[in-house]
C-alpha positions as CSV (number, residue, x, y, z in Angstrom):
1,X,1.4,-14.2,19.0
2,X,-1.1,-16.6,19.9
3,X,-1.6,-19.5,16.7
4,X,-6.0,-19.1,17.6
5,X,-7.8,-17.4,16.8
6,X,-8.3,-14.4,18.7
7,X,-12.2,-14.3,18.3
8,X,-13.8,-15.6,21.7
9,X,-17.4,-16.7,19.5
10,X,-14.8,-18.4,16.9
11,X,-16.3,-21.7,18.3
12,X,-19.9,-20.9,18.1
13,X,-19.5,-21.2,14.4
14,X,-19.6,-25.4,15.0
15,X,-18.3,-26.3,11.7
16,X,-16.8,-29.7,11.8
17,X,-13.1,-29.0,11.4
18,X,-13.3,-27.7,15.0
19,X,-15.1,-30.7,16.6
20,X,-12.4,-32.3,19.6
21,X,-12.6,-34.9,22.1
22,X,-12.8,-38.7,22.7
23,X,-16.4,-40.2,22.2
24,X,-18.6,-38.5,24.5
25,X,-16.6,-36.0,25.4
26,X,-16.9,-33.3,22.5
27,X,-16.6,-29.6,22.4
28,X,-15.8,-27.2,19.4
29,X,-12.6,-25.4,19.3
30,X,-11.3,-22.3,17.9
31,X,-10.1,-22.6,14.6
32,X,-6.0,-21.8,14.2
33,X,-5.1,-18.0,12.4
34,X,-5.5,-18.0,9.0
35,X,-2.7,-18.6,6.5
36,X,-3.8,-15.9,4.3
37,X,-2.9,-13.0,5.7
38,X,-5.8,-12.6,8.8
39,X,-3.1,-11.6,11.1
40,X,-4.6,-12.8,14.7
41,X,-7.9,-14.5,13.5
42,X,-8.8,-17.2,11.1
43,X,-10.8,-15.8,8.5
44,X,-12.3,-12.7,7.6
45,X,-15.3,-13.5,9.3
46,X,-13.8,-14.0,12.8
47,X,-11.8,-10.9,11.9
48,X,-15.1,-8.7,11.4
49,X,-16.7,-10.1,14.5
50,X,-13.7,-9.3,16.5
51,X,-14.0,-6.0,15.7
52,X,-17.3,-5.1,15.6
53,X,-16.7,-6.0,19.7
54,X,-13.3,-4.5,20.2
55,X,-13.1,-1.1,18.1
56,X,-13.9,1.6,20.4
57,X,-11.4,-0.1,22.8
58,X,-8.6,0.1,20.0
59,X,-9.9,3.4,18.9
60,X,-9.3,4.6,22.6
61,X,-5.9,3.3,22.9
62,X,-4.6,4.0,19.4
63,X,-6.3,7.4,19.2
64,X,-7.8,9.7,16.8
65,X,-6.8,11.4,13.8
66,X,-7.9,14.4,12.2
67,X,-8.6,15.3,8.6
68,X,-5.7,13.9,6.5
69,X,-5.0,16.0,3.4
70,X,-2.7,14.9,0.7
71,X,-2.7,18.4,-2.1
72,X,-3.0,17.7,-4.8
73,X,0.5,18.5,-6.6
74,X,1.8,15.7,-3.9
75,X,-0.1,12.7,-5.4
76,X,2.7,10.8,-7.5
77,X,2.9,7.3,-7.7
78,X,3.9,4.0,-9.7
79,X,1.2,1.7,-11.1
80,X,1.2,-1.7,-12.7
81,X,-1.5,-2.9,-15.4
82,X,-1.1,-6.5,-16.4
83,X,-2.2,-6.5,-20.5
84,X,-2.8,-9.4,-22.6
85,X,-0.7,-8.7,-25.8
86,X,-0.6,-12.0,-28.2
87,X,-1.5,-14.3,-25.6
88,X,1.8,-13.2,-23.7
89,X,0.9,-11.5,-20.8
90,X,3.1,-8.7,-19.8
91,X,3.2,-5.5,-17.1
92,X,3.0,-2.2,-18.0
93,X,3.8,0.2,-16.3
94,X,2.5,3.7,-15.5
95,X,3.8,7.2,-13.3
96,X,0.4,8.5,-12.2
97,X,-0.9,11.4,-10.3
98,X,-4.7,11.2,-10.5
99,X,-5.3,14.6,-9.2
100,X,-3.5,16.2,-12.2
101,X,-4.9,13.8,-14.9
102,X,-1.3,12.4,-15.6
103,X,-0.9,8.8,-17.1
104,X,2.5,8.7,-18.4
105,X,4.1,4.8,-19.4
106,X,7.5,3.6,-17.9
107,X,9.9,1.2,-18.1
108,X,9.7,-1.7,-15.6
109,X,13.5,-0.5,-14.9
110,X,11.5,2.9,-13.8
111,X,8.9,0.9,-12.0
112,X,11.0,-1.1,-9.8
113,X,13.7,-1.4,-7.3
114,X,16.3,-4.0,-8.9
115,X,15.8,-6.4,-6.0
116,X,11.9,-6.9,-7.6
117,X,13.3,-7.4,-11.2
118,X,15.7,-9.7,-9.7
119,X,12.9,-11.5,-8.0
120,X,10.5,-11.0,-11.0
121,X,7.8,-9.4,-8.9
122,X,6.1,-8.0,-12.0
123,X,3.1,-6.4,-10.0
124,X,5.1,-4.7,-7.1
125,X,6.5,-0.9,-7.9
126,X,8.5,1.5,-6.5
127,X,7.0,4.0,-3.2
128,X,5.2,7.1,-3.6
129,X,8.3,9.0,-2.3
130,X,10.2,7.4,-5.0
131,X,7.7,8.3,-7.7
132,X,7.8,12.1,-6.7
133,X,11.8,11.7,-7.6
134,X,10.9,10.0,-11.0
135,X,8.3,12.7,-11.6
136,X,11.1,15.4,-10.9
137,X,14.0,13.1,-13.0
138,X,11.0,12.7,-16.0
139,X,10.4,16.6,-16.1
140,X,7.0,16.1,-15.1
141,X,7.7,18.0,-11.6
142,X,10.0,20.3,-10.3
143,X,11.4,20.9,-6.7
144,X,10.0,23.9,-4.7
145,X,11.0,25.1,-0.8
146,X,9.1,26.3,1.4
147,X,10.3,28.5,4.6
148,X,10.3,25.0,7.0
149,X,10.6,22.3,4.7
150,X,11.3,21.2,1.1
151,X,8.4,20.0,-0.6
152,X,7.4,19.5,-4.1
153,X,5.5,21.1,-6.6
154,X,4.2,19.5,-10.0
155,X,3.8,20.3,-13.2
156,X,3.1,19.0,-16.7
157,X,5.8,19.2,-18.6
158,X,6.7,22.8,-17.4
159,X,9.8,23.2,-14.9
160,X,10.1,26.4,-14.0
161,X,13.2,26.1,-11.7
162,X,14.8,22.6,-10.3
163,X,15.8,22.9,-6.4
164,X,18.8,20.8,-5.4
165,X,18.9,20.0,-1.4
166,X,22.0,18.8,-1.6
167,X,23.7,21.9,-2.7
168,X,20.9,23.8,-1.6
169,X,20.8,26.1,-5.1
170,X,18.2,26.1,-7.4
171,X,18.9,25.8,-11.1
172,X,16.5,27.8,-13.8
173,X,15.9,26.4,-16.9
């Protein structure tokens, strides 16, 4: 990876950070990539010009998607909400699935992979794959199989039966 920046009109932007060159002898540079997170340009800006050139070449090469659909019983996931209680601040934090209207609170044990307590990463929480599993372990989702795959099915607060892939039996309950 290149440290410039990888828009070629980086230096038609003349600001005087990238002025170079003895007396005489100047020209304007392109700036070095960004430290916040730009990836192969240096700002934002430079990012959006790049692409406004270069996007049906990377659209070509990547390639096209179709319509992505995520139903609506699979839309789990872990949210953290920072809250001002006292003057302490302090996370909370919430198993969600947006598509079912479900706000339900958790513990930041819940929330987070002990590496991220240990690290005190109060904002990050746990994948979407892993809030499906708290969702089932909560009892506000249950397992259900299909003919190909497993798959889940949500509901609030009603389990009809609990699928175990392990042992590949389904418990009723």
């Amino acid at each position: 990876m290149s440290e410039w920046c990888q828009n070629k009109k980086c230096p038609e932007k003349k600001t005087q950070s990238q002025i170079r060159g003895t007396k005489g002898a100047k020209y304007y540079q392109s700036n070095k990539v960004g430290k916040y997170g730009y990836g192969y340009w240096c700002s934002m800006g430079c990012r959006e010009d790049w692409w406004r050139e270069h996007q049906d070449t990377c659209m070509n090469a990547v390639g096209f998607i179709d319509k992505q659909v995520l139903p609506l019983d699979d839309a789990w996931f872990v949210e953290s909400d920072y809250s001002w209680n006292n003057g302490d601040g302090v996370y909370v934090y919430y198993i969600r699935n947006k598509n079912r209207g479900i706000k339900q609170q958790i513990t930041r044990e819940q929330a987070q992979e002990p590496e991220m307590i240990q690290r005190d990463y109060g904002y990050a929480t746990i994948g979407d794959t892993q809030a499906r599993e708290l969702a089932i372990t909560l009892g506000l989702a249950s397992w259900h199989i299909n003919q190909n795959n497993i798959y889940y099915r949500y509901y609030w607060h009603l389990v009809s039966s609990i699928f175990n892939p392990t042992t590949k039996e389904y418990s009723y309950g």
